[in-house]
C-alpha positions, 0 to 999 in steps of 0.5 A, spaced: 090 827 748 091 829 741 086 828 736 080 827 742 075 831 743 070 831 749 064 835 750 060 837 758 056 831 757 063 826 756 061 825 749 068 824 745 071 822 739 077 821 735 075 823 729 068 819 727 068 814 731 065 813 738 070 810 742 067 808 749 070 802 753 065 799 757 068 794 763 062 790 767 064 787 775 060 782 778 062 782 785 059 779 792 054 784 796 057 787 802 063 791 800 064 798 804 063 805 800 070 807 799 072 800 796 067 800 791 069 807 790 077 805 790 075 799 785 072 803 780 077 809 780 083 804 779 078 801 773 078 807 770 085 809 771 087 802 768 082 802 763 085 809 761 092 807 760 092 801 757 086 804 751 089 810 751 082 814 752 080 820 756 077 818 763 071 822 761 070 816 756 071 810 760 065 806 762 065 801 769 058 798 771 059 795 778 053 789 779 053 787 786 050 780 787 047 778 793 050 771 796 044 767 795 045 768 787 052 767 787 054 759 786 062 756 786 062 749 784 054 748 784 054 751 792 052 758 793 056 763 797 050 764 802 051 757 804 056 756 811 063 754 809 064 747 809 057 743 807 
């Protein structure tokens, strides 16, 4: 990309200013390897089409979140359906 510069260390810059997007996911615990794996891909790719920044400055921090911590209308997600 024209104008981008990055560094070993994912480093890059646009001239002066740091440009590095950050996207935060809460999802339930429990998902296998390859869908966490495929989701932060597709974030990122996203991310790098829709900003215009070089893959190696997208940030993706994937937070899984045990049932019990997890509420919908006041009932956890650790709960059985239907109580």
């Amino acid at each position: 990309m024209s104008g981008w510069r990055c560094s070993g260390s994912a480093r890059c810059r646009s001239g002066s200013a740091a440009r590095v997007p950050i996207v935060t996911i809460s999802i339930l615990e429990g998902r296998a390897p390859e869908r966490k794996q495929a989701l932060l891909r597709e974030v990122t790719d996203a991310v790098t089409r829709a900003l215009a920044v070089p893959p190696a400055t997208v940030r993706v921090l994937l937070h899984e979140v045990p049932p019990a911590h997890w509420a919908v209308g006041g009932v956890s997600k650790a709960e059985p359906e239907g109580t």
